[in-house]
PDB file with SEQRES, HELIX, SHEET and CRYST1 records, atoms N, CA, C and O in Angstrom:
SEQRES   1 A   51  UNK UNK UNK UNK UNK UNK UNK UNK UNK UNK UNK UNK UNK          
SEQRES   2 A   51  UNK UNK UNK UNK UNK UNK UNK UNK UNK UNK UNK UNK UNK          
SEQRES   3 A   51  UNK UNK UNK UNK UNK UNK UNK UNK UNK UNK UNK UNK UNK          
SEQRES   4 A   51  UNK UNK UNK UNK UNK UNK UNK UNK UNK UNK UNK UNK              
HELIX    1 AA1 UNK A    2  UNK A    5  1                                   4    
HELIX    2 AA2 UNK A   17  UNK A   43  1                                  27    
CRYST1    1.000    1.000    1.000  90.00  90.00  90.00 P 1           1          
ATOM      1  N   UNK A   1      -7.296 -10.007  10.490  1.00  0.00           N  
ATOM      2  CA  UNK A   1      -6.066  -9.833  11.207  1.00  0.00           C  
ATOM      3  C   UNK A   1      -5.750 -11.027  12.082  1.00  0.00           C  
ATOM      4  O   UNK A   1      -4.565 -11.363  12.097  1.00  0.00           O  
ATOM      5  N   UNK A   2      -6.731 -11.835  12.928  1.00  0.00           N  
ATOM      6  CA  UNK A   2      -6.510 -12.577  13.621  1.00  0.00           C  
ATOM      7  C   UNK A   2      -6.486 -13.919  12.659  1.00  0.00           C  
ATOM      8  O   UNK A   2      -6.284 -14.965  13.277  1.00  0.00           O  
ATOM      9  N   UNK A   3      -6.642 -14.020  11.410  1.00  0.00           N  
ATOM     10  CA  UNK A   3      -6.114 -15.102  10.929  1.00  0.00           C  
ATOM     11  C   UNK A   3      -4.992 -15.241  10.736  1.00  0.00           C  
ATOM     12  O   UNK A   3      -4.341 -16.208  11.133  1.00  0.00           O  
ATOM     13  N   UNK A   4      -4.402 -13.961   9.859  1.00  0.00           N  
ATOM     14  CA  UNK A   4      -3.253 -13.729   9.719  1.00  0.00           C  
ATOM     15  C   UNK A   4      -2.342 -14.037  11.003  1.00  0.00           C  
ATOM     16  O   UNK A   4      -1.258 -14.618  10.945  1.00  0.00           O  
ATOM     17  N   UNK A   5      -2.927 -13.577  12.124  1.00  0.00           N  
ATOM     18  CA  UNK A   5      -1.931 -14.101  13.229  1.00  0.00           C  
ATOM     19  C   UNK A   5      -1.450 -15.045  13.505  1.00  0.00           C  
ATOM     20  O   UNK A   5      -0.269 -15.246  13.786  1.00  0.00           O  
ATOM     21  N   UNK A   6      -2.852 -16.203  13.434  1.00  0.00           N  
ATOM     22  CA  UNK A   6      -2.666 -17.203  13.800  1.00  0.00           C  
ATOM     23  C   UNK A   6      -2.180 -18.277  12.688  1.00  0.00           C  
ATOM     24  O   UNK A   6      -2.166 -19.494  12.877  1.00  0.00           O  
ATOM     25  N   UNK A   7      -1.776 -17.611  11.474  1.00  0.00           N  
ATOM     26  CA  UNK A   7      -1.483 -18.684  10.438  1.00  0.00           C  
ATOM     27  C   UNK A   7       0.237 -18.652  10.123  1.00  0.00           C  
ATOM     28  O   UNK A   7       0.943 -19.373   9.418  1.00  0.00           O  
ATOM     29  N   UNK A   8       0.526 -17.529  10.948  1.00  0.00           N  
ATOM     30  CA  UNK A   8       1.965 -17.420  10.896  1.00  0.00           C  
ATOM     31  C   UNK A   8       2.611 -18.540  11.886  1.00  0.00           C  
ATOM     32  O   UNK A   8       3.817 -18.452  12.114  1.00  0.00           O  
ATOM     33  N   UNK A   9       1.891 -19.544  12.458  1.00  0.00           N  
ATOM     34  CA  UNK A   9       2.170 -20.032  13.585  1.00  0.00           C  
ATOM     35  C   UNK A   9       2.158 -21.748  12.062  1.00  0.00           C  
ATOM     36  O   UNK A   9       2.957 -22.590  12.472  1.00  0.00           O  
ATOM     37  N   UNK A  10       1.833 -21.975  11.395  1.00  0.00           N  
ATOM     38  CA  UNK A  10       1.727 -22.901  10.297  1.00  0.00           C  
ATOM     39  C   UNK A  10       2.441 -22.460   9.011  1.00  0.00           C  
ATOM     40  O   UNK A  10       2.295 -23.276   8.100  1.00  0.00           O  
ATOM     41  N   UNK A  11       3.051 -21.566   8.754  1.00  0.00           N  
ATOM     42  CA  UNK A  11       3.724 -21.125   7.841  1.00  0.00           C  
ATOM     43  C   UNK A  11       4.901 -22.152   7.720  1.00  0.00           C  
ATOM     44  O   UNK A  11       4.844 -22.702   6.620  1.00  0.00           O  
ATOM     45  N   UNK A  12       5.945 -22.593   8.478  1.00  0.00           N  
ATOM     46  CA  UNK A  12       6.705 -23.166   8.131  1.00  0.00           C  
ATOM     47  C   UNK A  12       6.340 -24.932   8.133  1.00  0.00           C  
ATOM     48  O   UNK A  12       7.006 -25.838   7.632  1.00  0.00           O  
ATOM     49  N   UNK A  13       5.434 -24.985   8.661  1.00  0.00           N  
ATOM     50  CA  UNK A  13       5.031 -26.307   8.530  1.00  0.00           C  
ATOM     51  C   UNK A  13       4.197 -26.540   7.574  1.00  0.00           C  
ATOM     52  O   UNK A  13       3.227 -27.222   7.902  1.00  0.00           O  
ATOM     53  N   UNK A  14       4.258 -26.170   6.402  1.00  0.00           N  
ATOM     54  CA  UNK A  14       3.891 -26.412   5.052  1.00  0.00           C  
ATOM     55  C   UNK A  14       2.059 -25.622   4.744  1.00  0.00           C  
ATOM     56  O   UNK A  14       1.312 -25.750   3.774  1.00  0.00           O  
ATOM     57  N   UNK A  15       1.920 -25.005   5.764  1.00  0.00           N  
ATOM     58  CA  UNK A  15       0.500 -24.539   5.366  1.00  0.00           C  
ATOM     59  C   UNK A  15       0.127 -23.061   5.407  1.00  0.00           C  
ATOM     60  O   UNK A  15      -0.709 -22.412   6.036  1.00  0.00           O  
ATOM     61  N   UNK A  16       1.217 -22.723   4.348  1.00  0.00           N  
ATOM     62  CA  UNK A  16       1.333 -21.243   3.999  1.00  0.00           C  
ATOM     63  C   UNK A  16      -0.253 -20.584   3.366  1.00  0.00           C  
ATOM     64  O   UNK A  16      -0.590 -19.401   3.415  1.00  0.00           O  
ATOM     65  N   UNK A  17      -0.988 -21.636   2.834  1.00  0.00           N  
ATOM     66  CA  UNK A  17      -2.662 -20.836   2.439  1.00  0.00           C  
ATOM     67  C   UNK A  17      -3.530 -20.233   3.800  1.00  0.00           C  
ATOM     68  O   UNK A  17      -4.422 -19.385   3.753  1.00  0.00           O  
ATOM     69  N   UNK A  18      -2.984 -20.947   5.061  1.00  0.00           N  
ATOM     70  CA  UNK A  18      -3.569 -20.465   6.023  1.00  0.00           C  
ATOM     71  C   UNK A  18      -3.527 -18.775   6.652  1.00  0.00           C  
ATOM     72  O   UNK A  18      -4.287 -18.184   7.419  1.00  0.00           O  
ATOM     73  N   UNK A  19      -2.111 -18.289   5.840  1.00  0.00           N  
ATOM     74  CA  UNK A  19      -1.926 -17.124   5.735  1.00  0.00           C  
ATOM     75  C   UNK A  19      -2.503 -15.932   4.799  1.00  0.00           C  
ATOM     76  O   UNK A  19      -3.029 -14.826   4.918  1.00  0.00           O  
ATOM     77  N   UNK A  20      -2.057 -16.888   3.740  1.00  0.00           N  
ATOM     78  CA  UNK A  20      -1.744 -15.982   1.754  1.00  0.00           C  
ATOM     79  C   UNK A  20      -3.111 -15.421   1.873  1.00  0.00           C  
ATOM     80  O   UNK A  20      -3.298 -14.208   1.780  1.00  0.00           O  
ATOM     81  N   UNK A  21      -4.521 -16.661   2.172  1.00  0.00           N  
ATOM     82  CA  UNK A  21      -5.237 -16.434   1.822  1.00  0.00           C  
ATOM     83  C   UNK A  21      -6.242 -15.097   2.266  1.00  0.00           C  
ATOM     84  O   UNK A  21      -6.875 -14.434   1.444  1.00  0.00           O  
ATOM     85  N   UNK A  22      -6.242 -14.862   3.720  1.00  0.00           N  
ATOM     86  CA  UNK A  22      -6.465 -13.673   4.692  1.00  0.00           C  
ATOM     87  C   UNK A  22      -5.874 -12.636   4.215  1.00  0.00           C  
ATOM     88  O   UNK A  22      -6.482 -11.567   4.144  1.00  0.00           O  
ATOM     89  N   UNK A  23      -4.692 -12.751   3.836  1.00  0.00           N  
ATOM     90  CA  UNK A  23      -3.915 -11.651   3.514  1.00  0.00           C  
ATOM     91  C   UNK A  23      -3.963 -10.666   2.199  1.00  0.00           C  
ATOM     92  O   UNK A  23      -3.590  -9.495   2.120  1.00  0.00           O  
ATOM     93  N   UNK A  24      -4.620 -11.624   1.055  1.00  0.00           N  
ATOM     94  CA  UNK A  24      -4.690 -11.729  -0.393  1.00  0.00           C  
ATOM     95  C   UNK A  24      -5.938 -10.582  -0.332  1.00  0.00           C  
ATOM     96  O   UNK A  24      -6.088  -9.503  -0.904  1.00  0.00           O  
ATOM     97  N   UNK A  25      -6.810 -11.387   0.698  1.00  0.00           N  
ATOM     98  CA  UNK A  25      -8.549 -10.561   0.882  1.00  0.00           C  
ATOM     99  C   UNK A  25      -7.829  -9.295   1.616  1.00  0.00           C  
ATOM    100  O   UNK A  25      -7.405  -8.419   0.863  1.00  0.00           O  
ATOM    101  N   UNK A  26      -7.689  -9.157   2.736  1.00  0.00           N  
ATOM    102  CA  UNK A  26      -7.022  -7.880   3.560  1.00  0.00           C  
ATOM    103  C   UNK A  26      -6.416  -6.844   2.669  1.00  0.00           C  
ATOM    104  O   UNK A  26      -6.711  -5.668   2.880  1.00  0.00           O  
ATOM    105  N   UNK A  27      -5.299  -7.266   1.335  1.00  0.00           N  
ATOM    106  CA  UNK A  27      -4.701  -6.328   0.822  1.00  0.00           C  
ATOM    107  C   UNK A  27      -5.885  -5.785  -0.253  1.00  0.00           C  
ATOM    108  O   UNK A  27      -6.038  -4.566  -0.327  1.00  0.00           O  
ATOM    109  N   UNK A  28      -6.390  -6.315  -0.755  1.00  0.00           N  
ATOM    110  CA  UNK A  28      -7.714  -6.305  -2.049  1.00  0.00           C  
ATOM    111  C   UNK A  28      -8.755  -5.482  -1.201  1.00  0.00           C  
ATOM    112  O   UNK A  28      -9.047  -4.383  -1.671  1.00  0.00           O  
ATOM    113  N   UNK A  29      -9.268  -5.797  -0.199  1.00  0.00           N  
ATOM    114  CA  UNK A  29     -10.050  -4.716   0.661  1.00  0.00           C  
ATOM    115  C   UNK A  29      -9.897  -3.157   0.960  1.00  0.00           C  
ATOM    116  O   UNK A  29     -10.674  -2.209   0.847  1.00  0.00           O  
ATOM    117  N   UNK A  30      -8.406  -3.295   1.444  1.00  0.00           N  
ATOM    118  CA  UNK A  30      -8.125  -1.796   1.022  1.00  0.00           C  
ATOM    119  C   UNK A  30      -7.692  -1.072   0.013  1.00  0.00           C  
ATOM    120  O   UNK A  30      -7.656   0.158   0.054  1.00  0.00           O  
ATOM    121  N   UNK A  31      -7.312  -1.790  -1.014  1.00  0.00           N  
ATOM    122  CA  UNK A  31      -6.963  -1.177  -2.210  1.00  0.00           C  
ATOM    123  C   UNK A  31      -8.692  -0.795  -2.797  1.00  0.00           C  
ATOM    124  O   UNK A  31      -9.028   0.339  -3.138  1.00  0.00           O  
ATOM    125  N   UNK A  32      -9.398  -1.713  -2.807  1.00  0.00           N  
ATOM    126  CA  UNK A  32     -11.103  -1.319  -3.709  1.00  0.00           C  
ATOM    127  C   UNK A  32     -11.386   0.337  -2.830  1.00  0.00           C  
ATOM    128  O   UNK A  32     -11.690   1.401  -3.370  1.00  0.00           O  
ATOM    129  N   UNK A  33     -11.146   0.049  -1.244  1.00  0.00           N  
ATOM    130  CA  UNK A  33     -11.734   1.184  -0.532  1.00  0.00           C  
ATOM    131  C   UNK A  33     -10.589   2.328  -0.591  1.00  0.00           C  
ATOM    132  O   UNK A  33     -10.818   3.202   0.246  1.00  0.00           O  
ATOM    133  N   UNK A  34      -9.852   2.474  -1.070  1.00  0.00           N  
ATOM    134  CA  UNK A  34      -9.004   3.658  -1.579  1.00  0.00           C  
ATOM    135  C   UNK A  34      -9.479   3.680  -2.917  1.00  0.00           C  
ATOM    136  O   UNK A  34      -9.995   4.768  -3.171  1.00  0.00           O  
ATOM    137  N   UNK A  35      -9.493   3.038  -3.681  1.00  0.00           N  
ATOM    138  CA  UNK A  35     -10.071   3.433  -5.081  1.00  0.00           C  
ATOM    139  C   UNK A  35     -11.268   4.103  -5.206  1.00  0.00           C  
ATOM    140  O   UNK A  35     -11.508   4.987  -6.028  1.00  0.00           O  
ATOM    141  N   UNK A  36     -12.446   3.403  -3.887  1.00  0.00           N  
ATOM    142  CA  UNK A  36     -13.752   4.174  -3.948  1.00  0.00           C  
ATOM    143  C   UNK A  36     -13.489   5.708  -3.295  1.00  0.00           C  
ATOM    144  O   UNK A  36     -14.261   6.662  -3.389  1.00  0.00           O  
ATOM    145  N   UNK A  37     -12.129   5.679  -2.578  1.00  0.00           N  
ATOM    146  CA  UNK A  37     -12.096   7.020  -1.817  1.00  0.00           C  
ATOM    147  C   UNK A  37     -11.973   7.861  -3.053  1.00  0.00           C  
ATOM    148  O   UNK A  37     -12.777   8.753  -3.326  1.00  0.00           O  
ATOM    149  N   UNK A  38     -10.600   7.442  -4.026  1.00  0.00           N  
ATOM    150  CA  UNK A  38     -10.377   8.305  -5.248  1.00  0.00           C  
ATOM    151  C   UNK A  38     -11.438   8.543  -5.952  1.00  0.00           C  
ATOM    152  O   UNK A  38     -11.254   9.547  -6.641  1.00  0.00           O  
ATOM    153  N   UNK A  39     -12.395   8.115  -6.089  1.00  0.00           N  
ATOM    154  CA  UNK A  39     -13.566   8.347  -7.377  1.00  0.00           C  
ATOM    155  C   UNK A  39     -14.641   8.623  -6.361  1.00  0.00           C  
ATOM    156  O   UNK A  39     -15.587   8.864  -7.112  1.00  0.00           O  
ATOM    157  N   UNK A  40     -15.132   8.750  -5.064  1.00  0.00           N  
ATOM    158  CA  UNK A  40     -16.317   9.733  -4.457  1.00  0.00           C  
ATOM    159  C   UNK A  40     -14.959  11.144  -4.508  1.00  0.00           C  
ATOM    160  O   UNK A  40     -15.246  12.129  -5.187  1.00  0.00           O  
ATOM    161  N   UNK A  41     -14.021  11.131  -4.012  1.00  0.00           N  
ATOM    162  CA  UNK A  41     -12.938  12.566  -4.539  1.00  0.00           C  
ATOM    163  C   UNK A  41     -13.141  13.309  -6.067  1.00  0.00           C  
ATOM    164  O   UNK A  41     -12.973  14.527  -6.130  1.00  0.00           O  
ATOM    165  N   UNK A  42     -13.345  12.881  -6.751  1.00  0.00           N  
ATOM    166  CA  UNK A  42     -13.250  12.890  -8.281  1.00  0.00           C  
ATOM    167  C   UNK A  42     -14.724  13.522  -8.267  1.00  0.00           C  
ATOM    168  O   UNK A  42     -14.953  14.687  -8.594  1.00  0.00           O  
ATOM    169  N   UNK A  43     -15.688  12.605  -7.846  1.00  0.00           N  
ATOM    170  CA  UNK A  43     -17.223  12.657  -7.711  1.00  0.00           C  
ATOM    171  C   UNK A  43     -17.672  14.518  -7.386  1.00  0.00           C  
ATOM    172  O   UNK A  43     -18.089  15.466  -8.051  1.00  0.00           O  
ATOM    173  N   UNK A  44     -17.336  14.286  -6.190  1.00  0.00           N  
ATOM    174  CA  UNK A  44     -18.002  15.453  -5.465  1.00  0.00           C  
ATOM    175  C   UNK A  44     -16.850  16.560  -5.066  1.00  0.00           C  
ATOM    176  O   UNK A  44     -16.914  17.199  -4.015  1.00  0.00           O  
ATOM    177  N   UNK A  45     -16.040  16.677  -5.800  1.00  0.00           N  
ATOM    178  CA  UNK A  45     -15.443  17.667  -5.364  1.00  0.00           C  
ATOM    179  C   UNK A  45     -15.226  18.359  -6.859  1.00  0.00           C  
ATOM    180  O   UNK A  45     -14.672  17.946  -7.878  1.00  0.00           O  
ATOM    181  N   UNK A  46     -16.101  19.942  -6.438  1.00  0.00           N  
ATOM    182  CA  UNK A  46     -16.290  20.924  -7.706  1.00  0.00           C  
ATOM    183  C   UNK A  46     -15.173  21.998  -7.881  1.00  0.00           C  
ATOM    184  O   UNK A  46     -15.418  23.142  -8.265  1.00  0.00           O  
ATOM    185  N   UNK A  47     -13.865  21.519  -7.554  1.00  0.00           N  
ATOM    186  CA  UNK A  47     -12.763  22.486  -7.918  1.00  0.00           C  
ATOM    187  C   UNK A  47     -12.259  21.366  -9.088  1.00  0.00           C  
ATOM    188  O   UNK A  47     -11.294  21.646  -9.799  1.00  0.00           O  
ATOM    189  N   UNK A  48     -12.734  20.515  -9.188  1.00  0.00           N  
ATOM    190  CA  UNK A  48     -12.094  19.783 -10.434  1.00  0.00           C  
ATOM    191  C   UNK A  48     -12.891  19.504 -11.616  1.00  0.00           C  
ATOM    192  O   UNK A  48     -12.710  18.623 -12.456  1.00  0.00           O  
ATOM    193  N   UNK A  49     -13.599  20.194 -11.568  1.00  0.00           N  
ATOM    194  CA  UNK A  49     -14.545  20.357 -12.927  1.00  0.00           C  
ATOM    195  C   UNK A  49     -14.149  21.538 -13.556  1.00  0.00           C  
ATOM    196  O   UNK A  49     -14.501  22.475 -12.839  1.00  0.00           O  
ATOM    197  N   UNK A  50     -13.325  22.107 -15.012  1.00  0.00           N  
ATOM    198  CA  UNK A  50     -12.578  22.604 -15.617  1.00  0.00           C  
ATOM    199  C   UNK A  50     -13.927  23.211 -16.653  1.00  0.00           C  
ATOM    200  O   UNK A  50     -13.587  23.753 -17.705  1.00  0.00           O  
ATOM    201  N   UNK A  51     -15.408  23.108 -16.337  1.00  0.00           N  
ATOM    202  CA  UNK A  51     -16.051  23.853 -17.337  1.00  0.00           C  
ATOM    203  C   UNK A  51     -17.280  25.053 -16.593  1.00  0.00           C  
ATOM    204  O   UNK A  51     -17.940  25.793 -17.323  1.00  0.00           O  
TER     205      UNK A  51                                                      
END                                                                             
């Protein structure tokens, strides 16, 4: 977060990776840890086993 802060301050002065790149990891971080939320959900929860 605090990169992201501080890279918005270089964004228009041509050094937009100082942002993208924090941001790229930040969005990818929570998408894997919602995916692991969906599949321990899937995992351990026995109202969704149909046999």
């Amino acid at each position: 977060g605090a990169l992201i802060s501080i890279g918005f301050n270089y964004i228009f002065s041509g050094a937009w990776w100082i942002t993208a790149f924090p941001g790229i990891v930040l969005v990818t971080l929570v998408l894997v840890i919602n995916l692991l939320g969906y599949w321990l959900r899937d995992v351990f929860n026995p109202k969704l086993y149909k046999g």
